[in-house]
C-alpha positions as CSV (number, residue, x, y, z in Angstrom):
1,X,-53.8,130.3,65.8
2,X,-51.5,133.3,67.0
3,X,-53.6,135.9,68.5
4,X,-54.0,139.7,67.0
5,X,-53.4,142.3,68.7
6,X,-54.7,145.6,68.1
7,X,-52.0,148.2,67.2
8,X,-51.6,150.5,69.5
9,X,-51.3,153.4,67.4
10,X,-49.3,156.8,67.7
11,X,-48.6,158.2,71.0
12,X,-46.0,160.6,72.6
13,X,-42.2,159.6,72.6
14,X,-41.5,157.9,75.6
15,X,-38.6,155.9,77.1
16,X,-39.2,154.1,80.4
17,X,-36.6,151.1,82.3
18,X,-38.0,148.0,82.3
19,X,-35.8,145.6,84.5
20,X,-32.2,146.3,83.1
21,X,-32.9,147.8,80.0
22,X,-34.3,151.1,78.9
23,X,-37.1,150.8,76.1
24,X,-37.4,154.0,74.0
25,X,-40.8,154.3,71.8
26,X,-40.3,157.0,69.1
27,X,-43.7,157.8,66.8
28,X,-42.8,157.5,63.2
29,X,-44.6,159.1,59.7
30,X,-47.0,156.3,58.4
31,X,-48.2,155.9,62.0
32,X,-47.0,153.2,64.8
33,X,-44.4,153.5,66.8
34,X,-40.5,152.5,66.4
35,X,-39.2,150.3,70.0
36,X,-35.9,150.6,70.5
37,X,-34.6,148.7,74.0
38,X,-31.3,149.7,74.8
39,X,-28.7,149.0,78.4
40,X,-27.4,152.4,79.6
41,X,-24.2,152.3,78.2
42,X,-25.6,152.4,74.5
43,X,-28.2,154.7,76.0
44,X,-25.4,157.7,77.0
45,X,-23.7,156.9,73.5
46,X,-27.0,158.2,72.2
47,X,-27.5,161.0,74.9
48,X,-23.7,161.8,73.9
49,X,-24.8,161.9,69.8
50,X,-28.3,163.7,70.3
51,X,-26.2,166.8,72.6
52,X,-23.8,166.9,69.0
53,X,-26.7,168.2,67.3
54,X,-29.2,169.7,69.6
55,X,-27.8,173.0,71.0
């Protein structure tokens, strides 16, 4: 029998490198969190996108 885990709930945006890859957790309406692991490459495409429309 798989064991539960207890969610984790909301908490502050974070992003943090783990190994090779860069894991960014983004709090979501409806509670949890959405995980998103990206390598750096796909992480400046993002950086690149979020500058279009932030200032």
């Amino acid at each position: 029998m798989a064991a539960m885990k207890p969610r984790t709930g909301d908490g502050p945006m974070e992003v943090v490198k783990e190994g090779r890859g860069i894991v960014m957790r983004v709090p979501v309406d409806g509670g949890g969190r959405l995980v998103v692991e990206l390598n750096a490459t796909e992480a400046s495409e993002l950086l690149d996108c979020l500058k279009g429309v932030v200032g």
